[in-house]
C-alpha positions as CSV (number, residue, x, y, z in Angstrom):
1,X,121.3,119.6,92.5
2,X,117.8,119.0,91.1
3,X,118.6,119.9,87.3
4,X,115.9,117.6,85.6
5,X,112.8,119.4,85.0
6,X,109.8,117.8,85.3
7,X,105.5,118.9,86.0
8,X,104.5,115.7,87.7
9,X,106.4,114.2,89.9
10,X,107.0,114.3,93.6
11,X,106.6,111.9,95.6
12,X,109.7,110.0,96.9
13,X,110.3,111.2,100.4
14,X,111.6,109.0,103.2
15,X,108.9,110.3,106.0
16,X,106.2,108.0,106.1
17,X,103.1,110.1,106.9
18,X,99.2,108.5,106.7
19,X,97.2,109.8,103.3
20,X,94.5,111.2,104.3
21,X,91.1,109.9,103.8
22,X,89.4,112.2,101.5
23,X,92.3,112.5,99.3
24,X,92.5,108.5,99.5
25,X,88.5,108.2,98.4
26,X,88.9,110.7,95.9
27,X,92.4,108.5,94.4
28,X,90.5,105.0,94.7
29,X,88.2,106.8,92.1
30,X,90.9,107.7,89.9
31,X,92.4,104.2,89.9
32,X,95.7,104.1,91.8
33,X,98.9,103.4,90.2
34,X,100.5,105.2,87.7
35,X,100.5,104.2,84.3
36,X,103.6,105.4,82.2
37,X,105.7,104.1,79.1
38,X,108.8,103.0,80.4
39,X,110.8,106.0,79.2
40,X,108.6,108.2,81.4
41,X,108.5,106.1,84.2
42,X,112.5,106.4,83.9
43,X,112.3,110.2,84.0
44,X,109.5,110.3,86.8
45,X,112.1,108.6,88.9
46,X,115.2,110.2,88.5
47,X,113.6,112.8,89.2
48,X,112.4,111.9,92.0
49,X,116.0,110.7,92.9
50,X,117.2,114.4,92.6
51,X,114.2,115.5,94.7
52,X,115.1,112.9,97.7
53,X,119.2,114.1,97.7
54,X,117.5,117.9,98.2
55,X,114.4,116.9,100.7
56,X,117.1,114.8,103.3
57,X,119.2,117.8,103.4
58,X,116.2,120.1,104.7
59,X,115.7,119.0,108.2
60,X,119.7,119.7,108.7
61,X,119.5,123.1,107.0
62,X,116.6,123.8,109.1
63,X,118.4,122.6,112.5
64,X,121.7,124.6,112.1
65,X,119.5,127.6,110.3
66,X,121.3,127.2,107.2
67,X,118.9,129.8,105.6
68,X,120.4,130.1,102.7
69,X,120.6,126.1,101.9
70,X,117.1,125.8,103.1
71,X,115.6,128.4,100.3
72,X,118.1,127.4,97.7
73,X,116.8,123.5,98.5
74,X,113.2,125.1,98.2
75,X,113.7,126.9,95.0
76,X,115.3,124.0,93.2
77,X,112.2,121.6,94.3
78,X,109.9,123.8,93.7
79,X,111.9,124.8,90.1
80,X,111.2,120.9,89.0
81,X,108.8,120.3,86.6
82,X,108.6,117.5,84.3
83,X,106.7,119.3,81.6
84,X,109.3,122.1,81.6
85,X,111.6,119.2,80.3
86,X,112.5,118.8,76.3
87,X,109.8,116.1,76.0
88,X,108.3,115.0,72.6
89,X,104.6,115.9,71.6
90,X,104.0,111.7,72.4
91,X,105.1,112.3,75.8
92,X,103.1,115.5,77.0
93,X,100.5,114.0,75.3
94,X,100.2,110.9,77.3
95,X,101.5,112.5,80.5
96,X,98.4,115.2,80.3
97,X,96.3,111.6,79.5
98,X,97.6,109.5,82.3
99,X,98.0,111.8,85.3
100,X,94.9,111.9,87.5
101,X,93.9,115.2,88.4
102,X,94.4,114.2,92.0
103,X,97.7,113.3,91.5
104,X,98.6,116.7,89.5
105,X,97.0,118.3,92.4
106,X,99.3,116.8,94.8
107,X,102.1,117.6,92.4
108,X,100.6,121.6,92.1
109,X,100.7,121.1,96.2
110,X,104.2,120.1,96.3
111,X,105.4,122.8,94.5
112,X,103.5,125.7,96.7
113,X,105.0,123.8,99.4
114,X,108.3,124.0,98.3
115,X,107.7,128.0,97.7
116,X,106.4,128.4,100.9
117,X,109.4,126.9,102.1
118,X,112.0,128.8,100.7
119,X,110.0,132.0,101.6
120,X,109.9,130.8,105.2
121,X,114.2,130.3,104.9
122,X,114.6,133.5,103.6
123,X,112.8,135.4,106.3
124,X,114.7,132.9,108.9
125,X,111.6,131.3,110.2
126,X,112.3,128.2,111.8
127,X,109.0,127.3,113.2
128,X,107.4,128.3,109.7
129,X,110.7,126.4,107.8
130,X,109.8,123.4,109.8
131,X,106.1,123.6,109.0
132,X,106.6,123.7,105.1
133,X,109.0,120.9,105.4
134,X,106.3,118.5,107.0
135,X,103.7,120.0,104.4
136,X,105.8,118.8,101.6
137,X,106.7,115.3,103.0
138,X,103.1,114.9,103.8
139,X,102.1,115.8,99.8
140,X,104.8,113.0,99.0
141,X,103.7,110.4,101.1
142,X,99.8,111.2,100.4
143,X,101.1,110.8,96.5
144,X,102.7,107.5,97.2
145,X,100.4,106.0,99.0
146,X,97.6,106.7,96.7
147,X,99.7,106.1,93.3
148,X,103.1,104.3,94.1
149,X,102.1,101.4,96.7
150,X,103.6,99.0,94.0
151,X,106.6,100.6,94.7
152,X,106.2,101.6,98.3
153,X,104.1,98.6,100.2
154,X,104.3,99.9,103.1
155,X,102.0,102.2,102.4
156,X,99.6,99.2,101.0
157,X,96.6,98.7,104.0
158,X,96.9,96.2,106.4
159,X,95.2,93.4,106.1
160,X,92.3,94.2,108.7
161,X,90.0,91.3,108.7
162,X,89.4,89.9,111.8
163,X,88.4,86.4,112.6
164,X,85.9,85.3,114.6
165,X,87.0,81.8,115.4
């Protein structure tokens, strides 16, 4: 199901969880969205296509213990890497330049998450299967709404100025 292979991506999950707000100070530092040539920007989401098909079918897997579907899921997510991909010296090169080592430590997250996961499935561990699961939504929706709010506004902050008249 996942077959593109790719080191930095992750983030397109349909949970929306808060970002938390170390992770979000540290992020504002780094400067938010993602800058990436077109072509990578095109492989970052598809991607992150793949990932979405595999991450909906967890909480079902996980319901109806479906073990077997759950660490398979697991072992494909965590299996996708961007840099593992055939990518030409241009494109590591600006990937290692653009990525914000916040963001590649989200990504590193998601993937020990994923791990975790299909670890928890294999030992039939609901509660710990469960518990994964929300650890890796949470690493995509702390990614997106540091780096992707362009995409996802409603992770953008409210408007929180009040007025006084």
């Amino acid at each position: 199901m996942v077959s593109i292979n790719c080191n930095i991506l992750v983030f397109l999950c349909t949970i929306a969880l808060a970002a938390g707000p170390a992770g979000a100070r540290e992020a504002a530092a780094d400067g938010h969205e993602l800058q990436l040539s077109p072509e990578l920007t095109e492989l970052l989401r598809a991607e992150m296509r793949a990932l979405l098909n595999g991450v909906q079918s967890l909480p079902a897997g996980i319901a109806t213990a479906d073990w077997k579907s759950v660490a398979d899921t697991g072992a494909r997510i965590r299996a996708s890497y961007i840099l593992d991909q055939e990518l030409t010296p241009a494109q590591r090169k600006e990937l290692d330049l653009s990525l914000p080592e916040h963001f590649k430590r989200l990504d590193s997250d998601f993937h020990l998450e994923a791990r975790k996961l299909e670890a928890a499935a294999a030992n039939h561990d609901a509660q710990l299967s469960a518990f994964h699961f929300y650890r890796l939504v949470e690493t995509c929706t702390d990614c997106h709404a540091l780096y992707a709010t362009a995409r996802f506004p409603g992770f953008a902050p409210a408007d929180r100025h009040v007025h006084d008249h």
